[in-house]
C-alpha positions as CSV (number, residue, x, y, z in Angstrom):
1,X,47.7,-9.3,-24.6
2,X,47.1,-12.2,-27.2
3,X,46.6,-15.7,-27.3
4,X,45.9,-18.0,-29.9
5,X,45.4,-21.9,-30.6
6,X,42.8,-24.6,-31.5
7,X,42.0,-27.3,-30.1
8,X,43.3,-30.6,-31.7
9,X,42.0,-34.4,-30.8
10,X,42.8,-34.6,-27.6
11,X,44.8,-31.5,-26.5
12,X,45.2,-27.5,-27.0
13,X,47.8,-26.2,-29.3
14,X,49.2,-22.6,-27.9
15,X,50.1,-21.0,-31.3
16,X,50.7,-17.1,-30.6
17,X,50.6,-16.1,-27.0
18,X,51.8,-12.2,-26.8
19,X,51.9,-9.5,-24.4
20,X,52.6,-6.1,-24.4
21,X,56.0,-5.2,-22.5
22,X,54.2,-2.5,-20.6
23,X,51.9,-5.0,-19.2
24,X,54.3,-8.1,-18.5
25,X,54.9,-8.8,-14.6
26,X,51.5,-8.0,-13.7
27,X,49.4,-11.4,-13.9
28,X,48.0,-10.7,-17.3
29,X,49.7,-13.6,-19.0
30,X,49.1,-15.9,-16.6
31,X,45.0,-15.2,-16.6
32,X,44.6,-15.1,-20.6
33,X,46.6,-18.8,-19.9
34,X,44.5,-20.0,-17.8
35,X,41.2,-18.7,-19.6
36,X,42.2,-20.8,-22.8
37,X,43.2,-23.5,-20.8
38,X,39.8,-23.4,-18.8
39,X,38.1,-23.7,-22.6
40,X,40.6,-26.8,-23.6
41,X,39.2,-28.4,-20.5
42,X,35.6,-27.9,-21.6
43,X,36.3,-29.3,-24.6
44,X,37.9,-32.1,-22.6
45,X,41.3,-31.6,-23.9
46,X,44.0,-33.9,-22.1
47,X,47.1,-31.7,-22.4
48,X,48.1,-28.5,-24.2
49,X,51.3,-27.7,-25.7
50,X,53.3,-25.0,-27.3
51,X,56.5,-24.2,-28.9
52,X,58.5,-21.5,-27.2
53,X,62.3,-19.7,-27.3
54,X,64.6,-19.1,-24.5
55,X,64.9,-15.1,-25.5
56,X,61.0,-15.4,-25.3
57,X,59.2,-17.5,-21.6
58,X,60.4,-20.6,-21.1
59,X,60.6,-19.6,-17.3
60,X,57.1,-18.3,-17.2
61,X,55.4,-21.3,-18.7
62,X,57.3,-23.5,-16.2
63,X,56.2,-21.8,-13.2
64,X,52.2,-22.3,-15.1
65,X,52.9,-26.4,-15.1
66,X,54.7,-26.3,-18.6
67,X,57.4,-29.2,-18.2
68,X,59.8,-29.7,-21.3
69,X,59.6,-32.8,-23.9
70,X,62.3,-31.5,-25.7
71,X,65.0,-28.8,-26.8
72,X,66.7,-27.7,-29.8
73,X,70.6,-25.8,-29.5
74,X,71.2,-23.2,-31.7
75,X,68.0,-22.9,-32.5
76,X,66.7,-20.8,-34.2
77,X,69.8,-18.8,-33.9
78,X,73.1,-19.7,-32.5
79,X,73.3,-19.0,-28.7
80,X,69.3,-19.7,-28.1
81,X,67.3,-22.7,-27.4
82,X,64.0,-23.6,-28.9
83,X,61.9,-26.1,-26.5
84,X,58.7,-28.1,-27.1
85,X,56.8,-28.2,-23.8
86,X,53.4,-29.9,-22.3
87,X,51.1,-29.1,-19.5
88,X,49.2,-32.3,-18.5
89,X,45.3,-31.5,-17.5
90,X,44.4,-34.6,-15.6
């Protein structure tokens, strides 16, 4: 798997986050989450967000404390969803 972002001010932006379909299911995801998440807290980040679409994990970053700010319909393709979510660190 991959996962990518940088720490911004006050919070971590989640970039790229990828892994391979062979591998999903199996707790993978949810420990490279929480390793980058561990460094935004050393760095005394406050909340980390990400941009995500329903054909991708919306589900799977709920069930890691992801709530959703916002959602766009049809977006980026008619029929899907694009949503802006948060996970709040303190």
């Amino acid at each position: 798997g991959r996962i990518v972002g940088h720490v911004h001010w006050d919070h971590l932006s989640v970039e790229l986050f990828y892994i391979e379909a062979n591998t999903r299911g199996k707790g993978i995801g949810t420990k490279l989450l929480e390793e980058v998440e561990k460094i935004a807290l050393e760095k005394h980040c406050k909340y980390a967000f990400l941009e995500t679409m329903s054909f991708n994990a919306p589900v799977f970053y709920q069930k890691n404390g992801y709530n959703i700010l916002a959602q766009i319909e049809n977006s980026p393709a008619e029929g899907e969803t694009r949503y802006f979510m948060k996970k709040d660190f303190l």
